[in-house]
N, C-alpha and C positions, 0 to 999 in steps of 0.2 A: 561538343564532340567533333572532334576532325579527322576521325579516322585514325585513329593513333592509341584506343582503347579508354580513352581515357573517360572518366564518371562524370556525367553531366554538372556542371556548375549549378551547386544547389543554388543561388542569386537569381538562374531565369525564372521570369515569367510565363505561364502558361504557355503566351503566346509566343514567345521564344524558343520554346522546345517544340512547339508544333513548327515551325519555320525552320528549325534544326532536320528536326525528322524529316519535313519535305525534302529537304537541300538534302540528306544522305539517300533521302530515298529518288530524287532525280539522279544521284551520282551512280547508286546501283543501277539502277535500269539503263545506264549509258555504257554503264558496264559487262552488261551482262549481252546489252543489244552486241557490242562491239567484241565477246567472245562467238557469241553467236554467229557474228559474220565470219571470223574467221574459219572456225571448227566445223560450218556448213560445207559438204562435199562435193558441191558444185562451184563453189568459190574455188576451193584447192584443185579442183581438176579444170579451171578455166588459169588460173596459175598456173600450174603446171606443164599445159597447152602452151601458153604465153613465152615461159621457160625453154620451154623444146623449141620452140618456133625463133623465137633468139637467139637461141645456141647454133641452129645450124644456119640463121643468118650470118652470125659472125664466124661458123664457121668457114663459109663460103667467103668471105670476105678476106677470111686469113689463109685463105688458098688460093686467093687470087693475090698474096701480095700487100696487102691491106694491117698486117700484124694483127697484136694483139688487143680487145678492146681494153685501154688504160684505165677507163674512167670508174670501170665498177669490175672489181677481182673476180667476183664471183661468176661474170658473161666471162674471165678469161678463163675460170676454174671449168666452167663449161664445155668451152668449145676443146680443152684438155681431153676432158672425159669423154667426149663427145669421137674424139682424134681415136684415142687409145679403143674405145669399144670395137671402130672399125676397124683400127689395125689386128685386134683381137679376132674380131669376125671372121677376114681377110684369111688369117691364120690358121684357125678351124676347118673353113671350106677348103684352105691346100692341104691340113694335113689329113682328110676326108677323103679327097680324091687321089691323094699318093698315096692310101690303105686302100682304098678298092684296087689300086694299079696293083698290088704288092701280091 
């Protein structure tokens, strides 16, 4: 059995299908450890920290002159978003304060 469904090899031996089932059943348990860590919401919000905390690294960086980071798309897809929210912001609060002028 490799994981592929397929019907155990009627030719094993006992003890070859207990040594099968071990090896599938370390594979699950690696598996399921390794879903676990992800889908934990302490992981994903130490990530997402992590994320935040780089985006406006590089964004600083790229407002000092420094461009875009090259080496990974998604730090430059960032500090994009990152740009735009504030020019968004920015927008809001003017047009906020020229309706109360109004």
């Amino acid at each position: 059995m490799s994981g592929t469904g397929e019907t155990p090899d009627p030719q094993l031996s006992p003890s070859q299908l207990e040594d099968e089932i071990a090896r599938t059943r370390k594979e699950l348990a690696g598996t399921i450890d390794e879903l676990t860590t992800r889908l934990d919401p302490r992981v994903q919000a130490k990530a997402a920290a992590q994320q935040a905390k780089q985006a406006a690294s590089d964004t600083g960086a790229f407002l000092s002159g420094n461009g875009l980071p090259e080496e990974d798309p998604d730090r430059s897809r960032n500090v994009k978003l990152l740009l735009g929210a504030a020019v968004v912001g920015v927008a809001l609060v003017a047009a906020a304060i020229l309706r109360r002028r109004s």
